[in-house]
N, C-alpha and C positions, 0 to 999 in steps of 0.2 A: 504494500500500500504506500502511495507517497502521502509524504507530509504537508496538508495545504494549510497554508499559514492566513485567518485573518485581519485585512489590513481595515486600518483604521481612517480612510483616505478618502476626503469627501472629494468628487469631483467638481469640479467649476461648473460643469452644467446644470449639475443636480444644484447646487448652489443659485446657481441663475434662477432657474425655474421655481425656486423657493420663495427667491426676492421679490419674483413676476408675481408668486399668488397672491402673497402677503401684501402687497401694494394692488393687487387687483379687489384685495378681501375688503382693505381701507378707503378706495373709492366706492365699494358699494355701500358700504355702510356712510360714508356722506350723504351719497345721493339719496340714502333711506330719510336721513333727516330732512333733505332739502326736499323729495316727494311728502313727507307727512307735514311739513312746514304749508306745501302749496297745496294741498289736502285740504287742510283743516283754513288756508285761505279762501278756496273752492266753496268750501260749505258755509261761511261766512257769509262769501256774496248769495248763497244760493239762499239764505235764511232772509237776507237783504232786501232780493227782489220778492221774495213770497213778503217779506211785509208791507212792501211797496204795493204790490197786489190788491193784496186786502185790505189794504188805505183806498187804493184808484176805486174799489168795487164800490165802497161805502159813500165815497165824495160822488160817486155815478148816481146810487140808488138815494141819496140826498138829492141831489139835483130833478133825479127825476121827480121827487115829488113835489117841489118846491116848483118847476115848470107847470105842474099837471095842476095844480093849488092856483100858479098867476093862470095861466088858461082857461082852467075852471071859471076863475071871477069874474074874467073879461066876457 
């Protein structure tokens, strides 16, 4: 049998590709921040215009009666 000796020797590749992930792991988790940042902006505006909404609806159905009240009188 020969004698195979374990070497302890990392190669530069394996090294490279180490650095690649590790720096590939740390751009994703930014970009998790900066997606849940614009997330949670996203639903802001979206709560924004639902209250906008429900103001237009109300100043509509104000109006309409207040038109239908001078109409009436005239």
């Amino acid at each position: 049998m020969w004698p195979f000796t374990r070497r302890n020797h990392v190669s530069p590749e394996s090294e490279t590709a180490k650095r690649e992930a590790e720096l590939s792991l740390t751009e994703a988790q930014s970009r998790t921040a900066e997606s849940e940042a614009k997330l949670m902006d996203s639903r802001r505006v979206k709560e924004q215009l639902r209250a906008h909404n429900r103001a237009n609806a109300y100043s509509t159905w104000i109006e309409g009666i207040v038109v239908g009240r001078l109409s009436g009188d005239a």
